[in-house]
C-alpha positions as CSV (number, residue, x, y, z in Angstrom):
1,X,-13.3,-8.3,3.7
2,X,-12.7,-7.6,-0.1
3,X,-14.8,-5.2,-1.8
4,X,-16.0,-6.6,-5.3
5,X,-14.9,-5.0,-8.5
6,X,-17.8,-3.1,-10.9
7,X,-17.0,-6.6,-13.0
8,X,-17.9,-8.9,-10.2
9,X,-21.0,-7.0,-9.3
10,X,-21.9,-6.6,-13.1
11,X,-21.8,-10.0,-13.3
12,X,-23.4,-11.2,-10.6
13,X,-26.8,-8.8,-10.0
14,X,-27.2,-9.8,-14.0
15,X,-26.9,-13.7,-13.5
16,X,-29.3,-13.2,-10.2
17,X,-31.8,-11.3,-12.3
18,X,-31.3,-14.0,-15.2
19,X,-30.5,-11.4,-17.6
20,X,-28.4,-12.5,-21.0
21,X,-25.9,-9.5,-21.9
22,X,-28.1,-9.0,-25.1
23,X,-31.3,-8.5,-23.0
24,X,-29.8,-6.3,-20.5
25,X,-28.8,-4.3,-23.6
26,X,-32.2,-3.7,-24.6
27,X,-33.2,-2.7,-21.4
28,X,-30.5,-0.2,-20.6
29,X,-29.2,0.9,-23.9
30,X,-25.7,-0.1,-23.0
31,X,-24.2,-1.8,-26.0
32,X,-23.9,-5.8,-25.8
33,X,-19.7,-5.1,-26.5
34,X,-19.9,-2.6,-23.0
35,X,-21.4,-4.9,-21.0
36,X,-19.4,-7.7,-22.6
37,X,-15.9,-5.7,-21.9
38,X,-17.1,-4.0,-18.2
39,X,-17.5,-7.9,-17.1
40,X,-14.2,-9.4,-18.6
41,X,-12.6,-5.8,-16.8
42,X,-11.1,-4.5,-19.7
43,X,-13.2,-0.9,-19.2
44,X,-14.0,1.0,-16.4
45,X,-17.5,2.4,-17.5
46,X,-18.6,6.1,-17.2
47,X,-20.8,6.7,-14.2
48,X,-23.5,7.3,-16.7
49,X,-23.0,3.8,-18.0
50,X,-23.3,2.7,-14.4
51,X,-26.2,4.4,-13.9
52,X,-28.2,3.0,-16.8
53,X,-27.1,-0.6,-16.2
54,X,-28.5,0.0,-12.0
55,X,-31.8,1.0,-14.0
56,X,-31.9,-2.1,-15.8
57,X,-31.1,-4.3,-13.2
58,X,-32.9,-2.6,-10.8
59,X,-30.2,-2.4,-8.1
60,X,-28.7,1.0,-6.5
61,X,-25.5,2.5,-8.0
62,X,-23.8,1.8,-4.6
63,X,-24.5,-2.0,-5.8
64,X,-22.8,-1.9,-9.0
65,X,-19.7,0.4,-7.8
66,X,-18.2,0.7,-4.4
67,X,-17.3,4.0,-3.3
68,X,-14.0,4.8,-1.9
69,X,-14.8,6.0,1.2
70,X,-12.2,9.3,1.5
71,X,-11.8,9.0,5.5
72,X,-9.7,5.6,4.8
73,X,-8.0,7.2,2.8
74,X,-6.6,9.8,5.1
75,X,-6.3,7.2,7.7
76,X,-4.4,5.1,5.4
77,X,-1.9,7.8,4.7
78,X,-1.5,8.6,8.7
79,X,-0.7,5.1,9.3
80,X,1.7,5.1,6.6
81,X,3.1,8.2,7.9
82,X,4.0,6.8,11.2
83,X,5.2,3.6,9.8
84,X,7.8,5.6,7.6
85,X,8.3,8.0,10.3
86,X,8.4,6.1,13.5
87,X,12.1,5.2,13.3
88,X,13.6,8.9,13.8
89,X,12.6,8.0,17.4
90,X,16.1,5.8,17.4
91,X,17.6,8.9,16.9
92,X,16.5,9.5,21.1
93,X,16.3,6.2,22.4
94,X,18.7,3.3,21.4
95,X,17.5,0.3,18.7
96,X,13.9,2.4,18.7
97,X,14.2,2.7,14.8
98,X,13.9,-1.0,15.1
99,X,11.5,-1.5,18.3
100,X,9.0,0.8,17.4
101,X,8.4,0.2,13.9
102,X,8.4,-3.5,14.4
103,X,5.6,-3.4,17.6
104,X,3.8,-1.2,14.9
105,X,4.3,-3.6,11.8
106,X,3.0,-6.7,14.5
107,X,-0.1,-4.4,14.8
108,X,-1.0,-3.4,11.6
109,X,-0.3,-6.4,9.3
110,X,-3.1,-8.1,9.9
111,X,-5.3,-5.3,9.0
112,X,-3.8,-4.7,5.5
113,X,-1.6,-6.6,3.2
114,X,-0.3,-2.6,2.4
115,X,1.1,-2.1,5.8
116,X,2.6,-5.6,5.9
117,X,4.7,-5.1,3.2
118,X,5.8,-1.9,4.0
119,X,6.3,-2.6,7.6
120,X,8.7,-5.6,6.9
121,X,10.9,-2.7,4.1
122,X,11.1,-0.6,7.2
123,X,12.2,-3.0,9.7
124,X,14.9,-4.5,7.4
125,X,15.7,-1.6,6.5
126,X,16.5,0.1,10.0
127,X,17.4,-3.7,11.3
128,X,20.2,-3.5,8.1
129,X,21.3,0.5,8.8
130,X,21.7,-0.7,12.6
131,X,23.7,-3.7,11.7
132,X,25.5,-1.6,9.8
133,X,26.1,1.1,12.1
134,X,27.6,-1.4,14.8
135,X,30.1,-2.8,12.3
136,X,31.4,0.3,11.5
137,X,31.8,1.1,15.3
138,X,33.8,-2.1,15.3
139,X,35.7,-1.0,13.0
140,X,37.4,1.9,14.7
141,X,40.0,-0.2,16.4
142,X,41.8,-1.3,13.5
143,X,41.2,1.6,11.4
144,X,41.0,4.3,14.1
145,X,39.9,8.0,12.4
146,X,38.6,6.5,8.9
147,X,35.1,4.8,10.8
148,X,34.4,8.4,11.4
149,X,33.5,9.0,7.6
150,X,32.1,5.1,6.9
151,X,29.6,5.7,10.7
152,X,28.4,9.4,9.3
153,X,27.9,8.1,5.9
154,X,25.6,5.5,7.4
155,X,23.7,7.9,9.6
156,X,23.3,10.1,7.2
157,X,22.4,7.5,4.6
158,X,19.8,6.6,6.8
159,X,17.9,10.0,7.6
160,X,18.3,10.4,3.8
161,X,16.4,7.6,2.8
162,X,13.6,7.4,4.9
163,X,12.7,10.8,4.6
164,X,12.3,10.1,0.8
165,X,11.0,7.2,1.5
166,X,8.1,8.8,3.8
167,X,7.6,11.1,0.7
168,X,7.4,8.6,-1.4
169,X,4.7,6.4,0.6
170,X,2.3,9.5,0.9
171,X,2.7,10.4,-2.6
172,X,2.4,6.9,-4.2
173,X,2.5,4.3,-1.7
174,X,5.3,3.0,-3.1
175,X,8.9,2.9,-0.8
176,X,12.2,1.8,-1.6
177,X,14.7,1.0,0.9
178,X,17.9,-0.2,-0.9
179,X,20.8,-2.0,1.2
180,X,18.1,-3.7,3.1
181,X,19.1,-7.5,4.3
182,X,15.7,-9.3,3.7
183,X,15.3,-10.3,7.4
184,X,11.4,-10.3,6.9
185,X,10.7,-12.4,4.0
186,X,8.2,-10.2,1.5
């Protein structure tokens, strides 16, 4: 379900009370321009401003502005966590850096369009590094003593990136996974 913006809400309780912007001015003290700018999203008002404007439309605060609840939050972050993290456990068992974060992409998608994306970034990415891995086990019989380097480079590549990129998801939310062959479309 999508939570409504302050904007939305604005909007809305003041077109279901039938208040103009000019009369819920008068009855709030917010300037016409506030009002006028909080609806078209260009400000995010001062919880003072909110509180004024739930006077005048005789709503609760909670009406006008969705609090983030903090406990999502944290959840959010653990999920993301063990989405990142979850591949380390091909490290133990073979293809599990692709097994396991893919059974944990299937399960989480659905739920939010966050974990989707960054779900598909770690399965190409670990479906790529595996691919990648393979070849350069191939390629020991006609180059036999160089694949050494190219298969620890990979490896090493590999640990390397997602434990920045775990750093980076709990930090910002953001990942980047580069050398990834788009398997799952974004």
């Amino acid at each position: 379900m999508k939570q409504q913006s302050i904007k939305e809400n604005l909007l809305y309780h003041r077109k279901l009370k039938g208040l103009t912007q000019d009369q819920l001015s008068e009855k709030t003290t917010v300037g016409v321009r506030t009002i006028q700018r909080i609806e078209k999203g260009e400000v995010q008002p001062h919880l003072q401003t909110v509180k004024l404007l739930a006077v005048g439309l005789d709503v609760e605060v909670s009406d006008l502005i969705v609090i983030d609840n903090p406990n999502e939050e944290k959840v959010e972050r653990k999920w993301m966590l063990l989405l990142h993290a979850i591949p380390f456990l091909g490290l133990i068992i073979p293809f599990g850096n692709i097994i396991f974060p893919t059974f944990l992409w299937l399960q989480k998608s659905k739920d939010n369009k966050v974990y989707d994306s960054h779900g598909k970034a770690v399965v190409n990415f670990h479906s790529s590094i595996t691919l990648y891995f393979i070849l350069s086990l191939i390629l020991f019989f006609p180059f036999p003593g160089y694949n050494f380097f190219l298969t620890g480079a990979i490896v090493l590549f590999g640990i390397i990136t997602s434990i920045s990129n775990i750093i980076a998801a709990l930090n910002s939310g953001k990942y980047n996974y580069p050398l990834s062959i788009p398997f799952l479309k974004k």
